[in-house]
C-alpha positions in Angstrom: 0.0 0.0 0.0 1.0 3.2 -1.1 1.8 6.5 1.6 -1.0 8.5 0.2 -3.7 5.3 0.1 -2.6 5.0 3.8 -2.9 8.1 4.8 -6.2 8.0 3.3 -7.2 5.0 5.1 -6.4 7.0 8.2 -7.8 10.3 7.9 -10.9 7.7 6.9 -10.0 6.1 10.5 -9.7 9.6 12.2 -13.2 11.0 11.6 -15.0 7.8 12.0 -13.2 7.3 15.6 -14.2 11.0 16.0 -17.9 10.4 15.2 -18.5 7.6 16.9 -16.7 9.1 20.2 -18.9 12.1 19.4 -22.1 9.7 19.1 -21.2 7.5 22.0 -20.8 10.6 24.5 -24.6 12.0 23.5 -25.9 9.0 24.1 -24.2 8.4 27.1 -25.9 12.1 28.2 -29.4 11.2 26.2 -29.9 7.7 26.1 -27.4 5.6 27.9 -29.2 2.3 27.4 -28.1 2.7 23.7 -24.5 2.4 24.5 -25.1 -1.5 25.0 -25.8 -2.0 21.5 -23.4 -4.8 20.0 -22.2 -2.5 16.9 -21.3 0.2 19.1 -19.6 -2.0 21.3 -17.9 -3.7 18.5 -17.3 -0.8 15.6 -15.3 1.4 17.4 -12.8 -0.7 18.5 -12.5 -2.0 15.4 -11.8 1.5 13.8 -9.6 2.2 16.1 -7.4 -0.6 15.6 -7.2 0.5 12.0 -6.4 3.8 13.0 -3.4 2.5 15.1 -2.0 0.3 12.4 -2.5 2.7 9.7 -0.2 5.2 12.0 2.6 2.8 13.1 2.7 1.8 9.3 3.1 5.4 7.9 5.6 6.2 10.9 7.9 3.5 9.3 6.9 4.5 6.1 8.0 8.2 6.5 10.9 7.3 9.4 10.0 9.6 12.0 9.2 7.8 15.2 8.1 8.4 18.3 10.5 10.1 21.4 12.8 11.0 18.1 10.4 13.4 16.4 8.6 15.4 18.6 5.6 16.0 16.8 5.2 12.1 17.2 5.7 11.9 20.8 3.5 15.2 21.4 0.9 12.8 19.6 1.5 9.4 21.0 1.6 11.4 24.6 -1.7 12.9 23.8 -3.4 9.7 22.1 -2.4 8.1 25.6 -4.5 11.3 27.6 -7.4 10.8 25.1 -7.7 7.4 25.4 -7.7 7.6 29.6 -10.3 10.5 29.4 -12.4 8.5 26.7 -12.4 5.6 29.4 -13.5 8.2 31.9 -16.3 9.8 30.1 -17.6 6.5 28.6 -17.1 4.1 31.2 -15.1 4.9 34.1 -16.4 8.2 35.5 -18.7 8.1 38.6 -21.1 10.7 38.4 -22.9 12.3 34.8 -20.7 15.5 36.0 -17.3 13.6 35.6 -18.6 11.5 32.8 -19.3 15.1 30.7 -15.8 17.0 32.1 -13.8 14.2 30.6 -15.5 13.7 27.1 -15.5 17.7 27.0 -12.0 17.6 27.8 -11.0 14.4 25.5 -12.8 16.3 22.7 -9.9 19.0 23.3 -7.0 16.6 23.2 -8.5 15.2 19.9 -8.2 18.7 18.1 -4.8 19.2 19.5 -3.8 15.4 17.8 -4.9 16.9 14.4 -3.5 20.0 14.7 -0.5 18.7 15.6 -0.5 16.4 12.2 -1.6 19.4 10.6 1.6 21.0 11.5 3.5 18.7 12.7 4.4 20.9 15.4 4.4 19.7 19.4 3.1 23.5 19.9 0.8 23.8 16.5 -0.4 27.3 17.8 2.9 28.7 17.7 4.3 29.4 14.1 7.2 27.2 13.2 
């Protein structure tokens, strides 16, 4: 596969994780009994192991890596907070207070991750 079919396949990856984290988080506000349905339990892990492959792959692809580029590790680091506030919003957090505070602020650390592929720049709001 190609860099620009992969890349593809991942910006593909990147707004469906997005929507489905999006969908997932109203419901859980609006109607939490429909986070139990098997797709949505199943779908977005799937996507989201696409989403991981397709990155490593185009890290190799491109040689740029992780704790050697920064813009990679400013991601990775990131990906790791999104992931533990995702748990928290969807799953983990005890009260509907909690629950909204952590998909608010994962929704935050997802635009960061894009800007920071935009840019590729650890600090995308400050001009290279």
């Amino acid at each position: 596969m190609d860099y620009l079919t992969l890349k593809s396949l991942h910006v593909g990856c990147v707004a469906a994780s997005y929507t489905l984290f999006l969908l997932r988080g109203l419901w859980m506000m609006l109607r939490p009994e429909r986070l139990q349905l098997l797709w949505l339990r199943i779908v977005p892990h799937v996507v989201d192991t696409v989403l991981l492959g397709s990155a490593v792959a185009m890290a190799l692809m491109i040689r740029q890596y992780p704790f050697v580029a920064g813009w990679l590790t400013a991601k990775l680091l990131a990906l790791l907070l999104y992931i533990v506030l995702g748990s928290i919003a969807l799953k983990r957090g005890r009260t509907r207070k909690q629950r909204l505070a952590a998909w608010l602020a994962a929704q935050a650390v997802f635009f960061y991750i894009v800007a920071v592929a935009l840019t590729r720049n650890p600090l995308p709001w400050i001009a290279a």
